[in-house]
MILO-113060 format. One record per residue (C-alpha): residue number from 0; chain; x, y, z. Coordinates in nm, 3 decimals. Last residue first. Layout:
BEGIN
k | c | c1 | c2 | c3
NUM | A | X | Y | Z;
...
! end
This chain:
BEGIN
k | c | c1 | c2 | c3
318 | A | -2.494 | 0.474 | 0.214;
317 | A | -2.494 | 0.788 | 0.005;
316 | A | -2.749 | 0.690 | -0.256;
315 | A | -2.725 | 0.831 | -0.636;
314 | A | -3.055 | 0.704 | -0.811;
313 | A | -3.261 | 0.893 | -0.551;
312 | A | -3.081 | 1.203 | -0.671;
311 | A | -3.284 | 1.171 | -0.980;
310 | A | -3.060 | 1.201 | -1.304;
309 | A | -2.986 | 1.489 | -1.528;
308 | A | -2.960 | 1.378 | -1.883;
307 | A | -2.709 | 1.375 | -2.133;
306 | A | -2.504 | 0.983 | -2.069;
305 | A | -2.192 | 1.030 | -1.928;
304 | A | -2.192 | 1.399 | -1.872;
303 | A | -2.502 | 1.383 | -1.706;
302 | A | -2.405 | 1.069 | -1.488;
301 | A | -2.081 | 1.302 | -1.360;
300 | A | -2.292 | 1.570 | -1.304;
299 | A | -2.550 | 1.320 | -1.055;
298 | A | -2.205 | 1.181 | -0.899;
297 | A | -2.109 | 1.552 | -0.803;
296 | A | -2.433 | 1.618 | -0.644;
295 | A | -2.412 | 1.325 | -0.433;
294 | A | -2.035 | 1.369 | -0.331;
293 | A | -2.134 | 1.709 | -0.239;
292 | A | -2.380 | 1.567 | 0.038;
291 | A | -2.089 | 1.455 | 0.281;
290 | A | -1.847 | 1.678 | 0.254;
289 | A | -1.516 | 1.774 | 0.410;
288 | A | -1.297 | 1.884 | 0.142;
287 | A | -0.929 | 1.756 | 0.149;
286 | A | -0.649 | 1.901 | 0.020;
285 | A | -0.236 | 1.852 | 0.108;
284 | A | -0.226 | 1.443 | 0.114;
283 | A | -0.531 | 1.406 | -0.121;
282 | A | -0.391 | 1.578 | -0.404;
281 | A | -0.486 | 1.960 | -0.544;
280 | A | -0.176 | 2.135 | -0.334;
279 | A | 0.106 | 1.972 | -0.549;
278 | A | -0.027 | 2.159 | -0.840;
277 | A | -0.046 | 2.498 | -0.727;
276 | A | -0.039 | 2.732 | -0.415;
275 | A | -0.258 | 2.984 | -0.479;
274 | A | -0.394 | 2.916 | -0.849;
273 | A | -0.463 | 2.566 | -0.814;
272 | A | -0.634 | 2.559 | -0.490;
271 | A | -0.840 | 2.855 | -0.602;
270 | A | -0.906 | 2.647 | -0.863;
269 | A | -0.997 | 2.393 | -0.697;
268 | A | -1.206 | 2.565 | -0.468;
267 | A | -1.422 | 2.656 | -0.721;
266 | A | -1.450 | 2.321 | -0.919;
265 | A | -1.623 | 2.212 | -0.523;
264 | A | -1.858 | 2.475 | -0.597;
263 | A | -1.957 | 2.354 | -0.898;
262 | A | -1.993 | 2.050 | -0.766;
261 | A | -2.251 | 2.144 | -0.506;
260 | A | -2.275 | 2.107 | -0.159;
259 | A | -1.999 | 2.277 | 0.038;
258 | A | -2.169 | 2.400 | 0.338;
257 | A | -1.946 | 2.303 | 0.621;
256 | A | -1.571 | 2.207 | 0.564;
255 | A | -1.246 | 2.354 | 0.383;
254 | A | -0.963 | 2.127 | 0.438;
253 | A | -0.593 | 2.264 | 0.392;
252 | A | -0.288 | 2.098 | 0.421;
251 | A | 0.071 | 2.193 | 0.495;
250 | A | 0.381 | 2.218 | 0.367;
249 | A | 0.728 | 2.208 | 0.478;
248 | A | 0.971 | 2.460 | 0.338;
247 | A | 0.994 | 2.662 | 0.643;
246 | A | 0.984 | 3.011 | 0.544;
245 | A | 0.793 | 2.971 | 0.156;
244 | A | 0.595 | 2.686 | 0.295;
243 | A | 0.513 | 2.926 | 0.597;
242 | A | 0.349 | 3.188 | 0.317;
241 | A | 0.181 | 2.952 | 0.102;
240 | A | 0.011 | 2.799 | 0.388;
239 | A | -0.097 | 3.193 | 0.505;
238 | A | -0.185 | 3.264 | 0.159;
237 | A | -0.397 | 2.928 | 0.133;
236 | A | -0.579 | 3.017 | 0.488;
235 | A | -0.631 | 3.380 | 0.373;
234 | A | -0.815 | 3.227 | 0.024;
233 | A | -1.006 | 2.993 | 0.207;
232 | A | -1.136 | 3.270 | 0.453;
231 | A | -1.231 | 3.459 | 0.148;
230 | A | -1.392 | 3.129 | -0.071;
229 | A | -1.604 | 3.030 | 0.262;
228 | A | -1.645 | 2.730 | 0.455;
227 | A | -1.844 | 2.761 | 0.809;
226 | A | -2.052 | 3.039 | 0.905;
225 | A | -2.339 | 2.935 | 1.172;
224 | A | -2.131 | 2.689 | 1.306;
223 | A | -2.216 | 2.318 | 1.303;
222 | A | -1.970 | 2.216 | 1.002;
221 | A | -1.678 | 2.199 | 1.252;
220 | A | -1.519 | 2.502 | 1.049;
219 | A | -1.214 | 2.608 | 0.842;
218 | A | -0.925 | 2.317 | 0.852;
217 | A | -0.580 | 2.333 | 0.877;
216 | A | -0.349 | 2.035 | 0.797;
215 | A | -0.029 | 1.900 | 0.966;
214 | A | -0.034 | 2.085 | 1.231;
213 | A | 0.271 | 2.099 | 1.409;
212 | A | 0.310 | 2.431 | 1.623;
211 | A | 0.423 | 2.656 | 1.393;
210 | A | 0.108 | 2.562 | 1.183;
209 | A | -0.147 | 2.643 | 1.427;
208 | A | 0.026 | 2.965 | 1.503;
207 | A | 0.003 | 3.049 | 1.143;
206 | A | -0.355 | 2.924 | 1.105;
205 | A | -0.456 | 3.123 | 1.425;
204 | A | -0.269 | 3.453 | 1.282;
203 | A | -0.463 | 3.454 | 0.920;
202 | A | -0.795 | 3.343 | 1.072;
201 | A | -0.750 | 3.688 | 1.288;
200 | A | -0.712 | 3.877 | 1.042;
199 | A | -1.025 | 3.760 | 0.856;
198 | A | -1.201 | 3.895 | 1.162;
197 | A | -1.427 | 3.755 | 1.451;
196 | A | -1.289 | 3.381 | 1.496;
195 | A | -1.661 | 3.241 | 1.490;
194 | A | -1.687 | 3.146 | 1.173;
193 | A | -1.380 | 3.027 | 1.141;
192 | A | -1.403 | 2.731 | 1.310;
191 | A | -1.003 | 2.689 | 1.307;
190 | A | -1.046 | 2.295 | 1.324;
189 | A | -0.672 | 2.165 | 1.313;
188 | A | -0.600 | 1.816 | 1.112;
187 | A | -0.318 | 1.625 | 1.273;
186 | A | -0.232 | 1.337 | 1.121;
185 | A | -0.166 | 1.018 | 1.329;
184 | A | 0.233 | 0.911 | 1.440;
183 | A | 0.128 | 1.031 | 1.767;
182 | A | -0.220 | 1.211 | 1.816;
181 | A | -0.059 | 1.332 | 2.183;
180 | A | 0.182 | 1.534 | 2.081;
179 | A | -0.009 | 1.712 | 1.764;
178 | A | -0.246 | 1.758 | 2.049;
177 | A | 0.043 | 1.917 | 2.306;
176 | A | 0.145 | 2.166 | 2.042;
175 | A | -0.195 | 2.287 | 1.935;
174 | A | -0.290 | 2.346 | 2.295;
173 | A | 0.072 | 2.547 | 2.359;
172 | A | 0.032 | 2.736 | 2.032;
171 | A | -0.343 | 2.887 | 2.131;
170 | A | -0.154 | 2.967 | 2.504;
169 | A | 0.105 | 3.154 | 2.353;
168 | A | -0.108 | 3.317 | 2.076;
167 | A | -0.345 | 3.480 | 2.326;
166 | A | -0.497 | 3.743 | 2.150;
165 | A | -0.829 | 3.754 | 2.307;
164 | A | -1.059 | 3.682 | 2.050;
163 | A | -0.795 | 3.393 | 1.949;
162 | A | -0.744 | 3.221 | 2.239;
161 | A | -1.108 | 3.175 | 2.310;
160 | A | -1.186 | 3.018 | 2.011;
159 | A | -1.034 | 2.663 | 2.212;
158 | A | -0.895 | 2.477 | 1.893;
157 | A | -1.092 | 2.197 | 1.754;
156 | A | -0.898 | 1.842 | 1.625;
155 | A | -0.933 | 1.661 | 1.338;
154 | A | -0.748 | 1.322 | 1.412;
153 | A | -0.609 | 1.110 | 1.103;
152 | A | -0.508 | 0.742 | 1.120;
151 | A | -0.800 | 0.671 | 1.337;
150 | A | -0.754 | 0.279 | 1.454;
149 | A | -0.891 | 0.260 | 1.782;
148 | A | -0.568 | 0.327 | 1.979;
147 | A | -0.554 | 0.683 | 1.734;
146 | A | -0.895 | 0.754 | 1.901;
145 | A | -0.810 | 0.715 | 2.221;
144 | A | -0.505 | 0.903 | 2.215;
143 | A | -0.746 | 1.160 | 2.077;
142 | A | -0.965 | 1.169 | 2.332;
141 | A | -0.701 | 1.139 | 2.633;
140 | A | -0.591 | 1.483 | 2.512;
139 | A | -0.997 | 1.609 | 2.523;
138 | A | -1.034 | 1.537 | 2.870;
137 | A | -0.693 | 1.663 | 3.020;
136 | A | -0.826 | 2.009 | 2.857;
135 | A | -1.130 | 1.955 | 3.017;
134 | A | -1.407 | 1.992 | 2.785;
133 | A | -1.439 | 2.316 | 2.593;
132 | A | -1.400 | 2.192 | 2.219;
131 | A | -1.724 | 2.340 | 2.061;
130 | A | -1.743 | 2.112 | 1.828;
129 | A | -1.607 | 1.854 | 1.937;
128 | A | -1.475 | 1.787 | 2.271;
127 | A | -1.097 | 1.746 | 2.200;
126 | A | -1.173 | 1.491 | 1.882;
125 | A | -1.312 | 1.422 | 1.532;
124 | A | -1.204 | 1.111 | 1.402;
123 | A | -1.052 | 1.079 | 1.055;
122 | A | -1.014 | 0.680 | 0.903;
121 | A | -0.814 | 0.599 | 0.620;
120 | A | -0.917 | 0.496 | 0.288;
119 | A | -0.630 | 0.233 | 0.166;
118 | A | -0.932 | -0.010 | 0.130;
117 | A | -0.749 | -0.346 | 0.288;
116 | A | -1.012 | -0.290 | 0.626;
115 | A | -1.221 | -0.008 | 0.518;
114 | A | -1.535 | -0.167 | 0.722;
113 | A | -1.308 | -0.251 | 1.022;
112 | A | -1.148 | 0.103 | 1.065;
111 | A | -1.509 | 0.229 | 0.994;
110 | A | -1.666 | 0.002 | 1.292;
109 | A | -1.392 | 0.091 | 1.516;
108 | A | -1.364 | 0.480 | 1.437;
107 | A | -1.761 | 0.501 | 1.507;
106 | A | -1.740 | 0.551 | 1.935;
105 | A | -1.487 | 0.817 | 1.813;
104 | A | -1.698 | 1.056 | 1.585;
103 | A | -1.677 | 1.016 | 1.237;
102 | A | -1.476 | 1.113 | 0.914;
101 | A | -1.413 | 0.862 | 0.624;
100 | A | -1.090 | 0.947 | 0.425;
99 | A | -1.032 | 1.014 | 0.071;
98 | A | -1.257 | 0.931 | -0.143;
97 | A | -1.205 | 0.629 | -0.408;
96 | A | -1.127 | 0.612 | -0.774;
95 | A | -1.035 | 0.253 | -0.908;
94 | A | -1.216 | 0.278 | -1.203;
93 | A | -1.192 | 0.587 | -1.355;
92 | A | -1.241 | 0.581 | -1.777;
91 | A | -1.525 | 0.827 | -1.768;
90 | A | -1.771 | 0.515 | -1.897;
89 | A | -1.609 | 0.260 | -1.645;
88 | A | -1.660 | 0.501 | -1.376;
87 | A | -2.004 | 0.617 | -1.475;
86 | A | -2.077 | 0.208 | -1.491;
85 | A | -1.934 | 0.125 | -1.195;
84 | A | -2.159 | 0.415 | -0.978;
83 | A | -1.950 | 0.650 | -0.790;
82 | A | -1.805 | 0.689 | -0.445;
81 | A | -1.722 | 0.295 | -0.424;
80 | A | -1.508 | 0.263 | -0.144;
79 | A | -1.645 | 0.575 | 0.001;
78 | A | -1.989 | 0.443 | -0.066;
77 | A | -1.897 | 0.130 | 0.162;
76 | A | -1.816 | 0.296 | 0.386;
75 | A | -2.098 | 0.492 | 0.422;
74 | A | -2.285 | 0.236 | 0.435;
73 | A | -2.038 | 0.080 | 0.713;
72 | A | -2.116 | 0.379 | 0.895;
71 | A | -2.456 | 0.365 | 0.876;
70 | A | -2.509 | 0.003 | 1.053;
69 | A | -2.233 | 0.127 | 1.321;
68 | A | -2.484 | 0.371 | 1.411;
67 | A | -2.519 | 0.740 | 1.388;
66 | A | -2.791 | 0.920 | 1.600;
65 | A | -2.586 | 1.142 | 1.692;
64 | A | -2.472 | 1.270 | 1.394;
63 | A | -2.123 | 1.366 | 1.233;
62 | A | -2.122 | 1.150 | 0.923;
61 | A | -1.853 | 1.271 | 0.694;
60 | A | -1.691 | 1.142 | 0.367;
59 | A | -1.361 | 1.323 | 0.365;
58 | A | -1.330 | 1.437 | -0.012;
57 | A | -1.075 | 1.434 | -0.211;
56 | A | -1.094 | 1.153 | -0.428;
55 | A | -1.404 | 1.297 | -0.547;
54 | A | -1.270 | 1.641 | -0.638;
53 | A | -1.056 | 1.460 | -0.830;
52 | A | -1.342 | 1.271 | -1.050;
51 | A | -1.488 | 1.667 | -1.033;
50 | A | -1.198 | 1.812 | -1.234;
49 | A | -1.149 | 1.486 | -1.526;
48 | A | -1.582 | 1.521 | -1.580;
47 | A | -1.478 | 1.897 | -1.608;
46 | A | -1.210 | 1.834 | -1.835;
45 | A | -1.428 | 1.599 | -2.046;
44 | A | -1.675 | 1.863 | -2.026;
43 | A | -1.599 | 2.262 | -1.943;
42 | A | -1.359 | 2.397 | -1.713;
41 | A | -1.344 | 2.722 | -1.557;
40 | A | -1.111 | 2.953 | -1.428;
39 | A | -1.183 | 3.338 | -1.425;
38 | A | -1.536 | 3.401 | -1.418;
37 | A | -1.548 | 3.180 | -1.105;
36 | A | -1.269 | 3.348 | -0.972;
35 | A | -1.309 | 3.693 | -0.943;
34 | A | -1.532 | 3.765 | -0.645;
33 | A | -1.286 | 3.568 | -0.448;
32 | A | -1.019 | 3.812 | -0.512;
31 | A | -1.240 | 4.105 | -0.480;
30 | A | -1.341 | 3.964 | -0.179;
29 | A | -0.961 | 3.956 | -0.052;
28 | A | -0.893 | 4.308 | -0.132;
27 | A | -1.191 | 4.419 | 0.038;
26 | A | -1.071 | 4.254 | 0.335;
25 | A | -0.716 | 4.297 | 0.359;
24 | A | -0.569 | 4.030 | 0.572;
23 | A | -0.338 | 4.107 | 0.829;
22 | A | -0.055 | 3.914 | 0.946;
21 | A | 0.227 | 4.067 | 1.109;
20 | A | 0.133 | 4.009 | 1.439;
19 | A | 0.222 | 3.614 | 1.386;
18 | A | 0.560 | 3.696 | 1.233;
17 | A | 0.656 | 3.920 | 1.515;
16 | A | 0.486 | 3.644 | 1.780;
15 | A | 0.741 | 3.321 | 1.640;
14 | A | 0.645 | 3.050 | 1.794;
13 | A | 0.926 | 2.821 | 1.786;
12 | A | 0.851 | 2.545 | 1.496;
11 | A | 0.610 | 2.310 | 1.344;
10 | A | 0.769 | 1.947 | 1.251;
9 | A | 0.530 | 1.927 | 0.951;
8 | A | 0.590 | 1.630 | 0.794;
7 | A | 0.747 | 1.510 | 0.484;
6 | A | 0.551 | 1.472 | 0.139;
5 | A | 0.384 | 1.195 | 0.011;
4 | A | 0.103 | 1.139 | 0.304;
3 | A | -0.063 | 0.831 | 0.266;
2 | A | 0.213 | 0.577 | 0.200;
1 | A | 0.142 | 0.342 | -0.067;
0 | A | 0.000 | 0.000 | 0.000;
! end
Protein backbone atom coordinates (compact mmCIF):
# COMPACT_ATOMS: atom_id res chain seq x y z
CA UNK A 1 0.00 0.00 0.00
CA UNK A 2 1.42 3.42 -0.67
CA UNK A 3 2.13 5.77 2.00
CA UNK A 4 -0.63 8.31 2.66
CA UNK A 5 1.03 11.39 3.04
CA UNK A 6 3.84 11.95 0.11
CA UNK A 7 5.51 14.72 1.39
CA UNK A 8 7.47 15.10 4.84
CA UNK A 9 5.90 16.30 7.94
CA UNK A 10 5.30 19.27 9.51
CA UNK A 11 7.69 19.47 12.51
CA UNK A 12 6.10 23.10 13.44
CA UNK A 13 8.51 25.45 14.96
CA UNK A 14 9.26 28.21 17.86
CA UNK A 15 6.45 30.50 17.94
CA UNK A 16 7.41 33.21 16.40
CA UNK A 17 4.86 36.44 17.80
CA UNK A 18 6.56 39.20 15.15
CA UNK A 19 5.60 36.96 12.33
CA UNK A 20 2.22 36.14 13.86
CA UNK A 21 1.33 40.09 14.39
CA UNK A 22 2.27 40.67 11.09
CA UNK A 23 -0.55 39.14 9.46
CA UNK A 24 -3.38 41.07 8.29
CA UNK A 25 -5.69 40.30 5.72
CA UNK A 26 -7.16 42.97 3.59
CA UNK A 27 -10.71 42.54 3.35
CA UNK A 28 -11.91 44.19 0.38
CA UNK A 29 -8.93 43.08 -1.32
CA UNK A 30 -9.61 39.56 -0.52
CA UNK A 31 -13.41 39.64 -1.79
CA UNK A 32 -12.40 41.05 -4.80
CA UNK A 33 -10.19 38.12 -5.12
CA UNK A 34 -12.86 35.68 -4.48
CA UNK A 35 -15.32 37.65 -6.45
CA UNK A 36 -13.09 36.93 -9.43
CA UNK A 37 -12.69 33.48 -9.72
CA UNK A 38 -15.48 31.80 -11.05
CA UNK A 39 -15.36 34.01 -14.18
CA UNK A 40 -11.83 33.38 -14.25
CA UNK A 41 -11.11 29.53 -14.28
CA UNK A 42 -13.44 27.22 -15.57
CA UNK A 43 -13.59 23.97 -17.13
CA UNK A 44 -15.99 22.62 -19.43
CA UNK A 45 -16.75 18.63 -20.26
CA UNK A 46 -14.28 15.99 -20.46
CA UNK A 47 -12.10 18.34 -18.35
CA UNK A 48 -14.78 18.97 -16.08
CA UNK A 49 -15.82 15.21 -15.80
CA UNK A 50 -11.49 14.86 -15.26
CA UNK A 51 -11.98 18.12 -12.34
CA UNK A 52 -14.88 16.67 -10.33
CA UNK A 53 -13.42 12.71 -10.50
CA UNK A 54 -10.56 14.60 -8.30
CA UNK A 55 -12.70 16.41 -6.38
CA UNK A 56 -14.04 12.97 -5.47
CA UNK A 57 -10.94 11.53 -4.28
CA UNK A 58 -10.75 14.34 -2.11
CA UNK A 59 -13.30 14.37 -0.12
CA UNK A 60 -13.61 13.23 3.65
CA UNK A 61 -16.91 11.42 3.67
CA UNK A 62 -18.53 12.71 6.94
CA UNK A 63 -21.22 11.50 9.23
CA UNK A 64 -21.23 13.66 12.33
CA UNK A 65 -24.72 12.70 13.94
CA UNK A 66 -25.86 11.42 16.92
CA UNK A 67 -27.91 9.20 16.00
CA UNK A 68 -25.19 7.40 13.88
CA UNK A 69 -24.84 3.71 14.11
CA UNK A 70 -22.33 1.27 13.21
CA UNK A 71 -25.09 0.03 10.53
CA UNK A 72 -24.56 3.65 8.76
CA UNK A 73 -21.16 3.79 8.95
CA UNK A 74 -20.38 0.80 7.13
CA UNK A 75 -22.85 2.36 4.35
CA UNK A 76 -20.98 4.92 4.22
CA UNK A 77 -18.16 2.96 3.86
CA UNK A 78 -18.97 1.30 1.62
CA UNK A 79 -19.89 4.43 -0.66
CA UNK A 80 -16.45 5.75 0.01
CA UNK A 81 -15.08 2.63 -1.44
CA UNK A 82 -17.22 2.95 -4.24
CA UNK A 83 -18.05 6.89 -4.45
CA UNK A 84 -19.50 6.50 -7.90
CA UNK A 85 -21.59 4.15 -9.78
CA UNK A 86 -19.34 1.25 -11.95
CA UNK A 87 -20.77 2.08 -14.91
CA UNK A 88 -20.04 6.17 -14.75
CA UNK A 89 -16.60 5.01 -13.76
CA UNK A 90 -16.09 2.60 -16.45
CA UNK A 91 -17.71 5.15 -18.97
CA UNK A 92 -15.25 8.27 -17.68
CA UNK A 93 -12.41 5.81 -17.77
CA UNK A 94 -11.92 5.87 -13.55
CA UNK A 95 -12.16 2.78 -12.03
CA UNK A 96 -10.35 2.53 -9.08
CA UNK A 97 -11.27 6.12 -7.74
CA UNK A 98 -12.05 6.29 -4.08
CA UNK A 99 -12.57 9.31 -1.43
CA UNK A 100 -10.32 10.14 0.71
CA UNK A 101 -10.90 9.47 4.25
CA UNK A 102 -14.13 8.62 6.24
CA UNK A 103 -14.76 11.13 9.14
CA UNK A 104 -16.77 10.16 12.37
CA UNK A 105 -16.98 10.56 15.85
CA UNK A 106 -14.87 8.17 18.13
CA UNK A 107 -17.40 5.51 19.35
CA UNK A 108 -17.61 5.01 15.07
CA UNK A 109 -13.64 4.80 14.37
CA UNK A 110 -13.92 0.91 15.16
CA UNK A 111 -16.66 0.02 12.92
CA UNK A 112 -15.09 2.29 9.94
CA UNK A 113 -11.48 1.03 10.65
CA UNK A 114 -13.08 -2.51 10.22
CA UNK A 115 -15.35 -1.67 7.22
CA UNK A 116 -12.21 -0.08 5.18
CA UNK A 117 -10.12 -2.90 6.26
CA UNK A 118 -7.49 -3.46 2.88
CA UNK A 119 -9.32 -0.10 1.30
CA UNK A 120 -6.30 2.33 1.66
CA UNK A 121 -9.17 4.96 2.88
CA UNK A 122 -8.14 5.99 6.20
CA UNK A 123 -10.14 6.80 9.03
CA UNK A 124 -10.52 10.79 10.55
CA UNK A 125 -12.04 11.11 14.02
CA UNK A 126 -13.12 14.22 15.32
CA UNK A 127 -11.73 14.91 18.82
CA UNK A 128 -10.97 17.46 22.00
CA UNK A 129 -14.75 17.87 22.71
CA UNK A 130 -16.07 18.54 19.37
CA UNK A 131 -17.43 21.12 18.28
CA UNK A 132 -17.24 23.40 20.61
CA UNK A 133 -14.00 21.92 22.19
CA UNK A 134 -14.39 23.16 25.93
CA UNK A 135 -14.07 19.92 27.85
CA UNK A 136 -11.30 19.55 30.17
CA UNK A 137 -8.26 20.09 28.57
CA UNK A 138 -6.93 16.63 30.20
CA UNK A 139 -10.34 15.37 28.70
CA UNK A 140 -9.97 16.09 25.23
CA UNK A 141 -5.91 14.83 25.12
CA UNK A 142 -7.01 11.39 26.33
CA UNK A 143 -9.65 11.69 23.32
CA UNK A 144 -7.46 11.60 20.77
CA UNK A 145 -5.05 9.03 22.15
CA UNK A 146 -8.10 7.15 22.21
CA UNK A 147 -8.95 7.54 19.01
CA UNK A 148 -5.54 6.83 17.34
CA UNK A 149 -5.68 3.27 19.79
CA UNK A 150 -8.91 2.60 17.82
CA UNK A 151 -7.54 2.79 14.54
CA UNK A 152 -8.00 6.71 13.37
CA UNK A 153 -5.08 7.42 11.20
CA UNK A 154 -6.09 11.10 11.03
CA UNK A 155 -7.48 13.22 14.12
CA UNK A 156 -9.33 16.61 13.38
CA UNK A 157 -8.98 18.42 16.25
CA UNK A 158 -10.92 21.97 17.54
CA UNK A 159 -8.95 24.77 18.93
CA UNK A 160 -10.34 26.63 22.12
CA UNK A 161 -11.86 30.18 20.11
CA UNK A 162 -11.08 31.75 23.10
CA UNK A 163 -7.44 32.21 22.39
CA UNK A 164 -7.95 33.93 19.49
CA UNK A 165 -10.59 36.82 20.50
CA UNK A 166 -8.29 37.54 23.07
CA UNK A 167 -4.97 37.43 21.50
CA UNK A 168 -3.45 34.80 23.26
CA UNK A 169 -1.08 33.17 20.76
CA UNK A 170 1.05 31.54 23.53
CA UNK A 171 -1.54 29.67 25.04
CA UNK A 172 -3.43 28.87 21.31
CA UNK A 173 0.32 27.36 20.32
CA UNK A 174 0.72 25.47 23.59
CA UNK A 175 -2.90 23.46 22.95
CA UNK A 176 -1.95 22.87 19.35
CA UNK A 177 1.45 21.66 20.42
CA UNK A 178 0.43 19.17 23.06
CA UNK A 179 -2.46 17.58 20.49
CA UNK A 180 -0.09 17.12 17.64
CA UNK A 181 1.82 15.34 20.81
CA UNK A 182 -0.59 13.32 21.83
CA UNK A 183 -2.20 12.11 18.16
CA UNK A 184 1.28 10.31 17.67
CA UNK A 185 2.33 9.11 14.40
CA UNK A 186 -1.66 10.18 13.29
CA UNK A 187 -2.32 13.37 11.21
CA UNK A 188 -3.18 16.25 12.73
CA UNK A 189 -6.00 18.16 11.12
CA UNK A 190 -6.72 21.65 13.13
CA UNK A 191 -10.46 22.95 13.24
CA UNK A 192 -10.03 26.89 13.07
CA UNK A 193 -14.03 27.31 13.10
CA UNK A 194 -13.80 30.27 11.41
CA UNK A 195 -16.87 31.46 11.73
CA UNK A 196 -16.61 32.41 14.90
CA UNK A 197 -12.89 33.81 14.96
CA UNK A 198 -14.27 37.55 14.51
CA UNK A 199 -12.01 38.95 11.62
CA UNK A 200 -10.25 37.60 8.56
CA UNK A 201 -7.12 38.77 10.42
CA UNK A 202 -7.50 36.88 12.88
CA UNK A 203 -7.95 33.43 10.72
CA UNK A 204 -4.63 34.54 9.20
CA UNK A 205 -2.69 34.53 12.82
CA UNK A 206 -4.56 31.23 14.25
CA UNK A 207 -3.55 29.24 11.05
CA UNK A 208 0.03 30.49 11.43
CA UNK A 209 0.26 29.65 15.03
CA UNK A 210 -1.47 26.43 14.27
CA UNK A 211 1.08 25.62 11.83
CA UNK A 212 4.23 26.56 13.93
CA UNK A 213 3.10 24.31 16.23
CA UNK A 214 2.71 20.99 14.09
CA UNK A 215 -0.34 20.85 12.31
CA UNK A 216 -0.29 19.00 9.66
CA UNK A 217 -3.49 20.35 7.97
CA UNK A 218 -5.80 23.33 8.77
CA UNK A 219 -9.25 23.17 8.52
CA UNK A 220 -12.14 26.08 8.42
CA UNK A 221 -15.19 25.02 10.49
CA UNK A 222 -16.78 21.99 12.52
CA UNK A 223 -19.70 22.16 10.02
CA UNK A 224 -22.16 23.18 13.03
CA UNK A 225 -21.31 26.89 13.06
CA UNK A 226 -23.39 29.35 11.72
CA UNK A 227 -20.52 30.39 9.05
CA UNK A 228 -18.44 27.61 8.09
CA UNK A 229 -16.45 27.30 4.55
CA UNK A 230 -16.04 30.30 2.62
CA UNK A 231 -13.92 31.29 -0.71
CA UNK A 232 -12.31 34.59 1.48
CA UNK A 233 -11.36 32.70 4.53
CA UNK A 234 -10.06 29.93 2.07
CA UNK A 235 -8.15 32.27 0.24
CA UNK A 236 -6.31 33.80 3.73
CA UNK A 237 -5.79 30.17 4.88
CA UNK A 238 -3.97 29.28 1.33
CA UNK A 239 -1.85 32.64 1.59
CA UNK A 240 -0.97 31.93 5.05
CA UNK A 241 0.11 27.99 3.88
CA UNK A 242 1.81 29.52 1.02
CA UNK A 243 3.49 31.88 3.17
CA UNK A 244 5.13 29.26 5.97
CA UNK A 245 5.95 26.86 2.95
CA UNK A 246 7.93 29.71 1.56
CA UNK A 247 9.84 30.11 5.44
CA UNK A 248 9.94 26.62 6.43
CA UNK A 249 9.71 24.60 3.38
CA UNK A 250 7.28 22.08 4.78
CA UNK A 251 3.81 22.18 3.67
CA UNK A 252 0.71 21.93 4.95
CA UNK A 253 -2.88 20.98 4.21
CA UNK A 254 -5.93 22.64 3.92
CA UNK A 255 -9.63 21.27 4.38
CA UNK A 256 -12.46 23.54 3.83
CA UNK A 257 -15.71 22.07 5.64
CA UNK A 258 -19.46 23.03 6.21
CA UNK A 259 -21.69 24.00 3.38
CA UNK A 260 -19.99 22.77 0.38
CA UNK A 261 -22.75 21.07 -1.59
CA UNK A 262 -22.51 21.44 -5.06
CA UNK A 263 -19.93 20.50 -7.66
CA UNK A 264 -19.57 23.54 -8.98
CA UNK A 265 -18.58 24.75 -5.97
CA UNK A 266 -16.23 22.12 -5.23
CA UNK A 267 -14.50 23.21 -9.19
CA UNK A 268 -14.22 26.56 -7.21
CA UNK A 269 -12.06 25.65 -4.68
CA UNK A 270 -9.97 23.93 -6.97
CA UNK A 271 -9.06 26.47 -8.63
CA UNK A 272 -8.40 28.55 -6.02
CA UNK A 273 -6.34 25.59 -4.90
CA UNK A 274 -4.63 25.66 -8.14
CA UNK A 275 -3.94 29.16 -8.49
CA UNK A 276 -2.58 29.84 -4.79
CA UNK A 277 -0.39 27.32 -4.15
CA UNK A 278 -0.46 24.98 -7.27
CA UNK A 279 -0.27 21.59 -8.40
CA UNK A 280 1.06 19.72 -5.49
CA UNK A 281 -1.76 21.35 -3.34
CA UNK A 282 -4.86 19.60 -5.44
CA UNK A 283 -3.91 15.78 -4.04
CA UNK A 284 -5.31 14.06 -1.21
CA UNK A 285 -2.26 14.43 1.14
CA UNK A 286 -2.36 18.52 1.08
CA UNK A 287 -6.49 19.01 0.20
CA UNK A 288 -9.29 17.56 1.49
CA UNK A 289 -12.97 18.84 1.42
CA UNK A 290 -15.16 17.74 4.10
CA UNK A 291 -18.47 16.78 2.54
CA UNK A 292 -20.89 14.55 2.81
CA UNK A 293 -23.80 15.67 0.38
CA UNK A 294 -21.34 17.09 -2.39
CA UNK A 295 -20.35 13.69 -3.31
CA UNK A 296 -24.12 13.25 -4.33
CA UNK A 297 -24.33 16.18 -6.44
CA UNK A 298 -21.09 15.52 -8.03
CA UNK A 299 -22.05 11.81 -8.99
CA UNK A 300 -25.50 13.20 -10.55
CA UNK A 301 -22.92 15.70 -13.04
CA UNK A 302 -20.81 13.02 -13.60
CA UNK A 303 -24.05 10.69 -14.88
CA UNK A 304 -25.02 13.83 -17.06
CA UNK A 305 -21.92 13.99 -18.72
CA UNK A 306 -21.92 10.30 -19.28
CA UNK A 307 -25.04 9.83 -20.69
CA UNK A 308 -27.09 13.75 -21.33
CA UNK A 309 -29.60 13.78 -18.83
CA UNK A 310 -29.86 14.89 -15.28
CA UNK A 311 -30.60 12.01 -13.04
CA UNK A 312 -32.84 11.71 -9.80
CA UNK A 313 -30.81 12.03 -6.71
CA UNK A 314 -32.61 8.93 -5.51
CA UNK A 315 -30.55 7.04 -8.11
CA UNK A 316 -27.25 8.31 -6.36
CA UNK A 317 -27.49 6.90 -2.56
CA UNK A 318 -24.94 7.88 0.05
CA UNK A 319 -24.94 4.74 2.14
Amino acid sequence: MPPLFAFPRNPGMALDLDWVMRAKANAPAVDRRVAALPGRRTVKKDWQAAWLCKAVSLIDLTTLAGDDTPGRVRRLCAKARQPVRPDLLEALGMTGLHVGAVCVYHGMVAPAVAALAGSGIPVAAVSTGFPAGLSPFALRLAEIGESVAAGAQEIDIVISRRHVLTGDWQALYDEMAQMRAAGGAAHVKAILATGELGSLTNVARASLVCMMAGADFIKTSTGKEAVNATLPVALVMARAIRDYHDRTGFRVGFKPAGGISKAKDALVYLALMREELGREWCQPDLFRFGASSLLGDIERQLDHHVTGRYSAANRHPMG
